[in-house]
MISE-827566 format. One record per atom (N, C-alpha, C, CB): x, y, z; residue in three letters; atom name. Coordinates in Angstrom, 2 decimals, m for minus. Glycine has a CB too. Layout:
residues N
[site [X, Y, Z], "ala", "CA"]
...
This chain:
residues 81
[site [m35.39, 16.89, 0.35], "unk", "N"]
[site [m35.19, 15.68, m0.41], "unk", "CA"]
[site [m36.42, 14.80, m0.24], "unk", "C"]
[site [m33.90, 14.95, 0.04], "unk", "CB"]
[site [m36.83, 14.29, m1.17], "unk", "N"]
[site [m38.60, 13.81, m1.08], "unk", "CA"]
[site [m37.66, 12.12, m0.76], "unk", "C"]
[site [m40.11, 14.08, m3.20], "unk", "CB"]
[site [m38.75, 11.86, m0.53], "unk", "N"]
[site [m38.82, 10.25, 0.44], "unk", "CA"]
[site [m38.31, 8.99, m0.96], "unk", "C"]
[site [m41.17, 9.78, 1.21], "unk", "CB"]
[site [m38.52, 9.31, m2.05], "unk", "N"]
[site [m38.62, 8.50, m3.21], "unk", "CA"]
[site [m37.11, 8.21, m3.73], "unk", "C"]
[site [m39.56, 9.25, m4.33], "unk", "CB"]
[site [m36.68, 9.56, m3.46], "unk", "N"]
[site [m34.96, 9.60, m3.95], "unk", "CA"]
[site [m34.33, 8.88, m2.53], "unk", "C"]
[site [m34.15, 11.62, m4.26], "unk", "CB"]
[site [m34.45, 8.87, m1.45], "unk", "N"]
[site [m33.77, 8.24, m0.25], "unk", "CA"]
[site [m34.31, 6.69, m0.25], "unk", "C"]
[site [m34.18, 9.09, 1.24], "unk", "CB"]
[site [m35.36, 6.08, m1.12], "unk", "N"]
[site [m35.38, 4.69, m0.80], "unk", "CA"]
[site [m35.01, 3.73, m2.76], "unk", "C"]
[site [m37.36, 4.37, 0.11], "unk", "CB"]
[site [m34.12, 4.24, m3.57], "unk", "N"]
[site [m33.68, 4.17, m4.62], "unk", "CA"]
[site [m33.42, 2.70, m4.57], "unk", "C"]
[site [m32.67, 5.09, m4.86], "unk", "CB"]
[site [m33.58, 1.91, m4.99], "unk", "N"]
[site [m33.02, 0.37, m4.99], "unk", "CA"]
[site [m31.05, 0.75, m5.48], "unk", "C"]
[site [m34.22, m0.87, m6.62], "unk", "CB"]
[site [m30.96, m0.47, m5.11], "unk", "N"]
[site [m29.38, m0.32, m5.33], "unk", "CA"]
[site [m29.28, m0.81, m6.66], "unk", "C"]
[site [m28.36, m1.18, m4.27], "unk", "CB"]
[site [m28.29, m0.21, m7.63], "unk", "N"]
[site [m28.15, m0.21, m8.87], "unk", "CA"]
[site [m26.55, m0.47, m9.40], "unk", "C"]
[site [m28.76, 1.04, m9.26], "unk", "CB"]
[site [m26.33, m0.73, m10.06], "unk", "N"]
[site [m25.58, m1.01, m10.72], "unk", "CA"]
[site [m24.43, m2.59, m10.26], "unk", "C"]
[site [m25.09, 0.33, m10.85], "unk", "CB"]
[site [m23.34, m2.45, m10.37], "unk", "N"]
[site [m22.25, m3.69, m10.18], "unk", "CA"]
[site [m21.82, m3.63, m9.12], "unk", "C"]
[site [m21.08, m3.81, m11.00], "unk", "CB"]
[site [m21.94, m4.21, m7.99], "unk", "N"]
[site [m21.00, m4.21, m6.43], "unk", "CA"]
[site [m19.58, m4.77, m7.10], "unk", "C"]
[site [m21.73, m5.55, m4.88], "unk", "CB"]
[site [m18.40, m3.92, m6.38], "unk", "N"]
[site [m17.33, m3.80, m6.30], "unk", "CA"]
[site [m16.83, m5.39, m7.05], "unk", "C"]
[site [m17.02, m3.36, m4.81], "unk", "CB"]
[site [m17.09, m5.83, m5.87], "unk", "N"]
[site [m16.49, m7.55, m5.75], "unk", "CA"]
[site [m16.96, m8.29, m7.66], "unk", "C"]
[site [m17.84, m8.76, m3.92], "unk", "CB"]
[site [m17.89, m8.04, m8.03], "unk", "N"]
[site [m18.60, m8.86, m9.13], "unk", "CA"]
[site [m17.51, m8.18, m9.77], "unk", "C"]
[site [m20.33, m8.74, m9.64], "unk", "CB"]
[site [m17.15, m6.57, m10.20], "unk", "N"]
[site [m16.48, m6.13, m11.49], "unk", "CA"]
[site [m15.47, m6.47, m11.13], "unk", "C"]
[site [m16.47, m4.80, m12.02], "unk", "CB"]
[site [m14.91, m7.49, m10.18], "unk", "N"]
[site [m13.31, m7.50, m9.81], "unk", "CA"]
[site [m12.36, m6.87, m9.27], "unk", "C"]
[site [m12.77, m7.54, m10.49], "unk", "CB"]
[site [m12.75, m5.51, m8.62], "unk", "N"]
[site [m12.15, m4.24, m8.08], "unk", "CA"]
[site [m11.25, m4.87, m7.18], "unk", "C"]
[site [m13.17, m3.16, m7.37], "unk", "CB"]
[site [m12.47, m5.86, m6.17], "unk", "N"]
[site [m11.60, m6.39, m4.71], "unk", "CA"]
[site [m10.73, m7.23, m4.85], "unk", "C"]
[site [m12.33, m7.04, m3.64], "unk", "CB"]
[site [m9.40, m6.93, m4.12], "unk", "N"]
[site [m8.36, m7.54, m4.87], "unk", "CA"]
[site [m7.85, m7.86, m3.12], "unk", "C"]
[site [m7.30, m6.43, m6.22], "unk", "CB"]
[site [m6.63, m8.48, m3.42], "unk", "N"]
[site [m6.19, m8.70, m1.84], "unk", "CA"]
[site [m5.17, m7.64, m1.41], "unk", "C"]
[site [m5.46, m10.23, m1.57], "unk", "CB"]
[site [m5.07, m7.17, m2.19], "unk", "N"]
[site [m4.13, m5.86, m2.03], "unk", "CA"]
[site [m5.01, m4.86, m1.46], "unk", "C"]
[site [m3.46, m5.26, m3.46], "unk", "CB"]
[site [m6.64, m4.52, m1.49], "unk", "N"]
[site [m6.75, m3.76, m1.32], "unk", "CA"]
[site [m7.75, m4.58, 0.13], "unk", "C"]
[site [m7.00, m2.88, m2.50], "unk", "CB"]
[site [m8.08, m5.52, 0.32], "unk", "N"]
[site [m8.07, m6.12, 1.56], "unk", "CA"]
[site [m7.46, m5.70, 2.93], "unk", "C"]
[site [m7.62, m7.12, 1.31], "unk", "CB"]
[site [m5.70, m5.73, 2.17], "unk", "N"]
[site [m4.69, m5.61, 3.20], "unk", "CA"]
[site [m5.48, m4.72, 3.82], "unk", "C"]
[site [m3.21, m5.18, 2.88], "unk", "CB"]
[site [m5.13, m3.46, 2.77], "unk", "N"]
[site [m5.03, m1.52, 2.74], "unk", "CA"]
[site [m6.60, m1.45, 3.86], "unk", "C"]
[site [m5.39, m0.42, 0.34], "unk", "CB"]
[site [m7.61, m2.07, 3.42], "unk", "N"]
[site [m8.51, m2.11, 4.46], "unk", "CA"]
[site [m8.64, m2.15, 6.14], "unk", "C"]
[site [m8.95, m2.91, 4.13], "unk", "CB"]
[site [m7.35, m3.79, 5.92], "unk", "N"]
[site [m7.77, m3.95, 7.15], "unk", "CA"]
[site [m6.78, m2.94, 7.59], "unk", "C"]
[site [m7.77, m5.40, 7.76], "unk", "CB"]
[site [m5.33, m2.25, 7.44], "unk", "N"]
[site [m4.40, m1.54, 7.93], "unk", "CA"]
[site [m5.19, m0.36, 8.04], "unk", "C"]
[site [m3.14, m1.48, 7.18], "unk", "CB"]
[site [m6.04, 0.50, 7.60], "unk", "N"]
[site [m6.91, 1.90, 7.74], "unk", "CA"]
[site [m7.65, 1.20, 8.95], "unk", "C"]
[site [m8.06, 2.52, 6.20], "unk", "CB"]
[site [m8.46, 0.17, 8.90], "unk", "N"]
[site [m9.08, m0.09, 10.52], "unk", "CA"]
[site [m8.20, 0.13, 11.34], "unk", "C"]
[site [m9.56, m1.49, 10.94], "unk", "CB"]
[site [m7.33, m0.59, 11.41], "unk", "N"]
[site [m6.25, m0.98, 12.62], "unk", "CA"]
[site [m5.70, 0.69, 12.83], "unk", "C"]
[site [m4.73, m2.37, 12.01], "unk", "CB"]
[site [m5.42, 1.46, 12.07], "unk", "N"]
[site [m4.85, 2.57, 12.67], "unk", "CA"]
[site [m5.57, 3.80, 12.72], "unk", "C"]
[site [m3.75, 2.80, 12.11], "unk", "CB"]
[site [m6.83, 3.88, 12.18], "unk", "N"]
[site [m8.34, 4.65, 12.66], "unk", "CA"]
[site [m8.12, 3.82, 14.37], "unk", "C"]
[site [m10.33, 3.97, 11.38], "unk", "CB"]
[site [m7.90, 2.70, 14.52], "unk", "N"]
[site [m8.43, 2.42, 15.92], "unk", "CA"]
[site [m7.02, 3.05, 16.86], "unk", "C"]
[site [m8.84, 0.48, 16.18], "unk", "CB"]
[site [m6.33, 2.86, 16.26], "unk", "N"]
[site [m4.98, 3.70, 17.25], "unk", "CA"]
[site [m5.02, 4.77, 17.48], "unk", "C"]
[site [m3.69, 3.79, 16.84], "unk", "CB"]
[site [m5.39, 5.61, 16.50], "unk", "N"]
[site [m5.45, 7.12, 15.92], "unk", "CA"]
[site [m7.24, 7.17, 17.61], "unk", "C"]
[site [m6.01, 7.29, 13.11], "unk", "CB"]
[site [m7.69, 6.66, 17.68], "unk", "N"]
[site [m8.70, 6.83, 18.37], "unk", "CA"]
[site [m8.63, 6.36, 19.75], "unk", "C"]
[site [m9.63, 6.33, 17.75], "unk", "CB"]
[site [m8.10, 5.36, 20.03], "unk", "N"]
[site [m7.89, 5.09, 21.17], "unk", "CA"]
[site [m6.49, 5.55, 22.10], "unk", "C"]
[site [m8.07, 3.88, 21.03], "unk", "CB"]
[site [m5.81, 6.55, 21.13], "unk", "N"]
[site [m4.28, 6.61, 21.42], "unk", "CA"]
[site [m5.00, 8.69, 21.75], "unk", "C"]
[site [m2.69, 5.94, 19.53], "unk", "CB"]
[site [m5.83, 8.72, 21.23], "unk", "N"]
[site [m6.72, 10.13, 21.27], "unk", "CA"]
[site [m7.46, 10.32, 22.27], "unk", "C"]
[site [m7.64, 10.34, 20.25], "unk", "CB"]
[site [m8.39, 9.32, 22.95], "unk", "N"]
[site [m8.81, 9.04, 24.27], "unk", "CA"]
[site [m8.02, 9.89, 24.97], "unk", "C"]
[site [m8.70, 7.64, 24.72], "unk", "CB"]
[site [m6.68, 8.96, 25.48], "unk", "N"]
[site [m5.72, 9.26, 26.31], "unk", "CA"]
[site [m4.87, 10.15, 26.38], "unk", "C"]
[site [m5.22, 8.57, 26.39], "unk", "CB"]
[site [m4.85, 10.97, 25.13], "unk", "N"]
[site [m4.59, 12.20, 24.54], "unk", "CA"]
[site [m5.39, 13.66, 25.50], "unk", "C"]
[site [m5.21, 11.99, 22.88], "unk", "CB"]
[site [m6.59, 13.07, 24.89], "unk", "N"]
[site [m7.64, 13.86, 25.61], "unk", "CA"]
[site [m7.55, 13.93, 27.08], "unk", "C"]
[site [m8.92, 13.34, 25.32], "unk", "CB"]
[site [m7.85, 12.69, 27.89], "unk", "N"]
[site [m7.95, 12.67, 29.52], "unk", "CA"]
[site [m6.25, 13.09, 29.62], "unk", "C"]
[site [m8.53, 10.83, 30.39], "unk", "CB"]
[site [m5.19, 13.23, 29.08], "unk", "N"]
[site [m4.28, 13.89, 29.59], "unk", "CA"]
[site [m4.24, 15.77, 29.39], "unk", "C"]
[site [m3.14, 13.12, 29.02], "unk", "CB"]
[site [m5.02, 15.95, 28.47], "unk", "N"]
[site [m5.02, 17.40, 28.45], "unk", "CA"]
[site [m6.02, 18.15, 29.40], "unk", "C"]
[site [m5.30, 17.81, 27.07], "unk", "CB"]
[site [m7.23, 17.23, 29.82], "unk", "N"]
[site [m8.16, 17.57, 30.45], "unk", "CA"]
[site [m7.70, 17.33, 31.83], "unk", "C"]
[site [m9.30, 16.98, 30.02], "unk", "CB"]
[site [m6.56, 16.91, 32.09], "unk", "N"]
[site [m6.13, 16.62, 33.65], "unk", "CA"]
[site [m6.48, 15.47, 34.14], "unk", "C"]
[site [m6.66, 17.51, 34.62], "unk", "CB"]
[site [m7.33, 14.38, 33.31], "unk", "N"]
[site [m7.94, 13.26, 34.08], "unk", "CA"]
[site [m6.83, 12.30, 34.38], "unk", "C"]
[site [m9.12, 12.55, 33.30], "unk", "CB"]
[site [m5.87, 12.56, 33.68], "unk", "N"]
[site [m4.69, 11.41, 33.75], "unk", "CA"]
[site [m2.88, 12.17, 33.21], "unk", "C"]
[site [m5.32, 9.90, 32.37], "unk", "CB"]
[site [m2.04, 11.50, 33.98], "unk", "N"]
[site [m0.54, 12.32, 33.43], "unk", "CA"]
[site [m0.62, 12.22, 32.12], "unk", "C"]
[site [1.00, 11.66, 33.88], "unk", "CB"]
[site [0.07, 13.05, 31.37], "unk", "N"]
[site [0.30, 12.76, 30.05], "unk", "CA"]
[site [1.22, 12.51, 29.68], "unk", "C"]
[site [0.06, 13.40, 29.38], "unk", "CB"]
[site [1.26, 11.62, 28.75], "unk", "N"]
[site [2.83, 10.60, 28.29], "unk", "CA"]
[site [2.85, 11.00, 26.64], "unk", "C"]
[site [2.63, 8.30, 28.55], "unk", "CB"]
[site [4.29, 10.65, 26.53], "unk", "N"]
[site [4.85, 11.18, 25.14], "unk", "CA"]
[site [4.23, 10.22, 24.21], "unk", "C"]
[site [6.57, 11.20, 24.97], "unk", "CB"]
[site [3.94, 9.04, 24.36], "unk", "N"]
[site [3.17, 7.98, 23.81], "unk", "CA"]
[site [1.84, 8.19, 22.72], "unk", "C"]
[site [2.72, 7.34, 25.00], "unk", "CB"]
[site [0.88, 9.09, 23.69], "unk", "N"]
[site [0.10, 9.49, 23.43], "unk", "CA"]
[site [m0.09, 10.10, 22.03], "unk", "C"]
[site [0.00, 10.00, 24.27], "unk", "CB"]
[site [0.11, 11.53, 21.85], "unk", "N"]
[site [0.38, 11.91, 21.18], "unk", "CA"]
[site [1.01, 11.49, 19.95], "unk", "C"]
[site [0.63, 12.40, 21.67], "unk", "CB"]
[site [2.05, 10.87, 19.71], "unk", "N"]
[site [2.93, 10.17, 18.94], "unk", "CA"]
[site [1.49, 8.88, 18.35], "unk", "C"]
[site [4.53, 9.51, 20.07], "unk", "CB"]
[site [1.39, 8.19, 18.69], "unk", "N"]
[site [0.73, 7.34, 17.93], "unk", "CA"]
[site [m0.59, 8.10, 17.96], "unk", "C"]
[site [0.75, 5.86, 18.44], "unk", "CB"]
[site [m1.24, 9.27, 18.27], "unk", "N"]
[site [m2.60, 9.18, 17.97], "unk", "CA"]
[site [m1.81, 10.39, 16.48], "unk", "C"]
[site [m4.08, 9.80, 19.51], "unk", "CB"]
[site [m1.15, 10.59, 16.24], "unk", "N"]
[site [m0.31, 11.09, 14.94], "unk", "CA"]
[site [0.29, 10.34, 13.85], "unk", "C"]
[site [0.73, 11.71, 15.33], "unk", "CB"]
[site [0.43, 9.72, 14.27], "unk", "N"]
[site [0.62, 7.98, 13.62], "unk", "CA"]
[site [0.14, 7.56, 12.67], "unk", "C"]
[site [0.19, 6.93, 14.31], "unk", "CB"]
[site [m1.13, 7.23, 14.12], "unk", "N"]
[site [m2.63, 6.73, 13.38], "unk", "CA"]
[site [m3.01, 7.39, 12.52], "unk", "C"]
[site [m3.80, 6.67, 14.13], "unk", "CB"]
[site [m3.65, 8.24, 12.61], "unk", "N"]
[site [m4.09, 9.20, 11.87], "unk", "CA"]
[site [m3.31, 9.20, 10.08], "unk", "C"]
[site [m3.76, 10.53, 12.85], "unk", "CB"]
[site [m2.33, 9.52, 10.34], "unk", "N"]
[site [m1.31, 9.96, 8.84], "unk", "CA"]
[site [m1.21, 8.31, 8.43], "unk", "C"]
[site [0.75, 10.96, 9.23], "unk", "CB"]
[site [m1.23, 7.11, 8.88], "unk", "N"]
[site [m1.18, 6.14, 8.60], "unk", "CA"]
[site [m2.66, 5.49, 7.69], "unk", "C"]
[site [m0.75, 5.67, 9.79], "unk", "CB"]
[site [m3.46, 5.76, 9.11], "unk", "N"]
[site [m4.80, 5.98, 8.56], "unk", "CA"]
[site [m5.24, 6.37, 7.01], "unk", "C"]
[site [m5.24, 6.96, 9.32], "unk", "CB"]
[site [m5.05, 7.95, 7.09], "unk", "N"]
[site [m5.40, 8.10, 5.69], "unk", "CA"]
[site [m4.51, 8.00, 4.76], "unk", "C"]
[site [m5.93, 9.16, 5.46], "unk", "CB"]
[site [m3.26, 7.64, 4.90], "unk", "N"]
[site [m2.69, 6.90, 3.68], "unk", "CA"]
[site [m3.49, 5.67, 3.35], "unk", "C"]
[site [m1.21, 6.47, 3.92], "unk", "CB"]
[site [m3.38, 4.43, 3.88], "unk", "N"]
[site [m4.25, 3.49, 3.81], "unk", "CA"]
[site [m5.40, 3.70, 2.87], "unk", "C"]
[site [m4.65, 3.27, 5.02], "unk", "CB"]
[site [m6.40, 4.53, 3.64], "unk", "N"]
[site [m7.64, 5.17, 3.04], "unk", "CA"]
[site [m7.73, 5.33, 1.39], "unk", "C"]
[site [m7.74, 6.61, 3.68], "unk", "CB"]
[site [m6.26, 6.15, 1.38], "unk", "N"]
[site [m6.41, 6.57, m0.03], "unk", "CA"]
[site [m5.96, 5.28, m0.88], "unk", "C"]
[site [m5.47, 7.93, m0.37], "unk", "CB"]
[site [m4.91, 4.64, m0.10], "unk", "N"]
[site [m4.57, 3.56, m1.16], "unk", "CA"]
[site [m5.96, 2.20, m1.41], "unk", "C"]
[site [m2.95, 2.78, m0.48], "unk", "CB"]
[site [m6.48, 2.29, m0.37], "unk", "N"]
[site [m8.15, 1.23, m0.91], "unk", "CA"]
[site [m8.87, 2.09, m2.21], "unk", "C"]
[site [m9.78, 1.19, 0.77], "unk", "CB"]
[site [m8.89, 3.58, m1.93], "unk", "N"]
[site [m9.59, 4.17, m2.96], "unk", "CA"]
[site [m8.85, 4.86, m4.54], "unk", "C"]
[site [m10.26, 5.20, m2.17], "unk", "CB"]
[site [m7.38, 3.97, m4.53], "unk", "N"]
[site [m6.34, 4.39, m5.37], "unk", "CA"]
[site [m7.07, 3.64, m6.94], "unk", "C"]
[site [m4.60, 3.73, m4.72], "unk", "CB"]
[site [m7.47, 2.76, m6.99], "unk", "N"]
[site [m7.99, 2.05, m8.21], "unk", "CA"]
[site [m9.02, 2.71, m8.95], "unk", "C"]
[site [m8.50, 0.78, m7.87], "unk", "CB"]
């Protein structure tokens, strides 16, 4: 890929100007953060319990499954429009 195509000025309408961003899809934003971060930090502890670093609790598992399926619902509903 030559150097010319990777420094392209940005083109066309950002989201916000054509009206896309709505508060509905705000919510859907911030709810995909919030459960990417569960889905990840609930996975941590997931991990150090399979690796022996720590007991493993039913907890674990359960919300880093959660997260995740919560997660990309979310995901899709910001990119549903």
């Amino acid at each position: 890929m030559a150097l010319d195509e990777l420094q392209k000025p940005n083109v066309g309408t950002p989201e916000f100007a054509a009206g896309r961003s709505t508060s509905e899809r705000k919510v859907w934003a911030i709810v995909t953060t919030v459960a990417f971060a569960v889905f990840w930090f609930s996975g941590l502890f997931l991990a150090a319990g399979l690796y022996g670093q720590q007991s493993m609790h039913w907890s674990a598992p359960v919300l880093a499954v959660l997260g995740l399926g919560v997660g990309l619902y979310a995901r899709r509903k910001v990119d549903a429009d």
